[in-house]
C-alpha positions as CSV (number, residue, x, y, z in Angstrom):
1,X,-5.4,31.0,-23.8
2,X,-7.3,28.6,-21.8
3,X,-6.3,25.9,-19.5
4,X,-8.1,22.6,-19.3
5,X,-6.9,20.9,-15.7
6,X,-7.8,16.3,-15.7
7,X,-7.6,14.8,-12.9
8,X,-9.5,11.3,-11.1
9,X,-7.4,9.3,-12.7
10,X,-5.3,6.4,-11.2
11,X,-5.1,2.6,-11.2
12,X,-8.2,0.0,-11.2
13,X,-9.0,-3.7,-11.5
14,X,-10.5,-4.8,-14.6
15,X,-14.6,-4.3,-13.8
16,X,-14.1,-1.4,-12.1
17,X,-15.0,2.1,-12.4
18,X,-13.4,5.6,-12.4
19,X,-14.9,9.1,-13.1
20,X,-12.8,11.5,-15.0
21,X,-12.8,15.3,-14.7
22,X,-12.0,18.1,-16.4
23,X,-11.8,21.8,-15.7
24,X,-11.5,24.8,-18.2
25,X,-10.4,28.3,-17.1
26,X,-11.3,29.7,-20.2
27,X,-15.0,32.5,-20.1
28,X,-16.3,30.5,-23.0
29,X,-16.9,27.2,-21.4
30,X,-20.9,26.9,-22.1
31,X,-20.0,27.4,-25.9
32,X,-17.6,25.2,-26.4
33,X,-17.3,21.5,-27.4
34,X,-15.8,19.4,-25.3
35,X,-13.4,15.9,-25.4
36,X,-12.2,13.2,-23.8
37,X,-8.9,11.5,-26.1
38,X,-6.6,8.8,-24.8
39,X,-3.3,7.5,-26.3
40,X,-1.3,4.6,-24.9
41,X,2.1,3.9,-25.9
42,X,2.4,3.5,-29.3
43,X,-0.7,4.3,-30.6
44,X,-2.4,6.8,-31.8
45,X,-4.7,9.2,-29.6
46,X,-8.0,8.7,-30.3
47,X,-11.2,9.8,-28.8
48,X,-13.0,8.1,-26.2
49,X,-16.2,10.7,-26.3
50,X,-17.2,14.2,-27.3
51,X,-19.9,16.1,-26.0
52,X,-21.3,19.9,-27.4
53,X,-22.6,22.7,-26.4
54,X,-26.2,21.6,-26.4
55,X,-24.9,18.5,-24.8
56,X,-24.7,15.9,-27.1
57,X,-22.5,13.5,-27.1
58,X,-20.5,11.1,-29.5
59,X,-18.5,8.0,-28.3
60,X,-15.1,5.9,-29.6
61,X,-16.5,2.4,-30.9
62,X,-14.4,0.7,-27.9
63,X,-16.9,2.6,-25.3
64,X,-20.1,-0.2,-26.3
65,X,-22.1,1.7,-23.8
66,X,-19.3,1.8,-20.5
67,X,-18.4,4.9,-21.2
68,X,-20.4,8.6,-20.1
69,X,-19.2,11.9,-20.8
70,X,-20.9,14.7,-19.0
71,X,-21.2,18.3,-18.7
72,X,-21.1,20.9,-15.9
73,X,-21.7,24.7,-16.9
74,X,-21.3,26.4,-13.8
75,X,-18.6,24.0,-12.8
76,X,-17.0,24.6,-15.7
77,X,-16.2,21.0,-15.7
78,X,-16.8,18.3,-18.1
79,X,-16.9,14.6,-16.9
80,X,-15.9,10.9,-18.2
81,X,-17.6,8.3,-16.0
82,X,-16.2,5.1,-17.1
83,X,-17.7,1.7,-15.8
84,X,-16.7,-1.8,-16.6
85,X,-13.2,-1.2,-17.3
86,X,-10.8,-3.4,-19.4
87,X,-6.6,-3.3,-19.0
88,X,-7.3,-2.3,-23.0
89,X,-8.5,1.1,-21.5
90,X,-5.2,1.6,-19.6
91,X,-3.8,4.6,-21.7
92,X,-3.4,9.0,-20.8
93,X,-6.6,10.3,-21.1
94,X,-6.6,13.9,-22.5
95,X,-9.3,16.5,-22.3
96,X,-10.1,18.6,-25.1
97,X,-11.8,21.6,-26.0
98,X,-13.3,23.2,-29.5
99,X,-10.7,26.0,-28.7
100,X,-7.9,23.3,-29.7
101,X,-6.5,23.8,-26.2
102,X,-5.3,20.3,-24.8
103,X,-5.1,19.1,-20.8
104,X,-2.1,17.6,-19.7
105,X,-3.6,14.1,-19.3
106,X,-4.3,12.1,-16.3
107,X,-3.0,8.3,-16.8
108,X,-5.7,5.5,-16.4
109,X,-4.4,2.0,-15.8
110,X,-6.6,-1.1,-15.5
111,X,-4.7,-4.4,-14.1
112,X,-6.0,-7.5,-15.7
C-alpha cells in the first residue's frame, strides 16, 4: 500500500496564509486523483479540494476562491496553498488519494 506523508501545517492569524503538502510513496502517483479533506471536532470531514490526473481541480463551497490545490508529478507531491485564512478553517487537514489511502493529517489552526 501506499503512504501519503502532510506536513506545513501549524498555527496562523486570521488573514494569513499557509501552504499544505503532500507526498505519496506509492509508483502510481501521476494517475491518481488527489485530495485535500479536513475535520474539526465534531464535524464531519469534508473536502476542501480535489485535483485529477489531468489536473483539474474541484473546491469545498467554504474555499470562495482562497483556497489552491496543486500538483507535482516528479515530486510526487500534491499541494494546498491556502490564503486569507479564517479561525473557521482551523481543523486536521487530511490528504487523500483515489487509491483510498488516507495521510495522517497535519492540524491547521487560525487564531481569531
Amino acid at each position: 500500500q501506499v503512504q501519503l506523508v502532510e506536513s506545513g501545517g501549524g498555527l496562523v492569524q486570521a488573514g494569513g496564509s499557509l501552504r499544505l503538502s503532500c507526498t505519496d510513496s506509492g509508483i502510481f502517483f501521476s494517475l491518481r486523483s488527489m485530495g485535500w479533506y479536513r475535520q474539526a471536532p465534531g464535524k464531519q470531514r469534508e473536502l476542501v479540494a480535489s485535483i485529477d490526473a489531468g489536473g483539474n481541480t474541484n473546491y469545498g463551497d467554504f474555499v470562495k476562491g482562497r483556497f489552491t490545490a496543486s500538483r507535482d508529478n516528479a515530486k510526487k507531491t500534491v499541494y494546498l496553498q491556502m490564503n486569507s485564512l479564517k479561525p473557521e478553517d482551523t481543523a486536521v487537514y487530511f490528504c487523500w488519494n483515489s487509491a483510498n489511502v488516507w495521510g495522517q493529517g497535519t492540524q491547521v489552526t487560525v487564531s481569531a
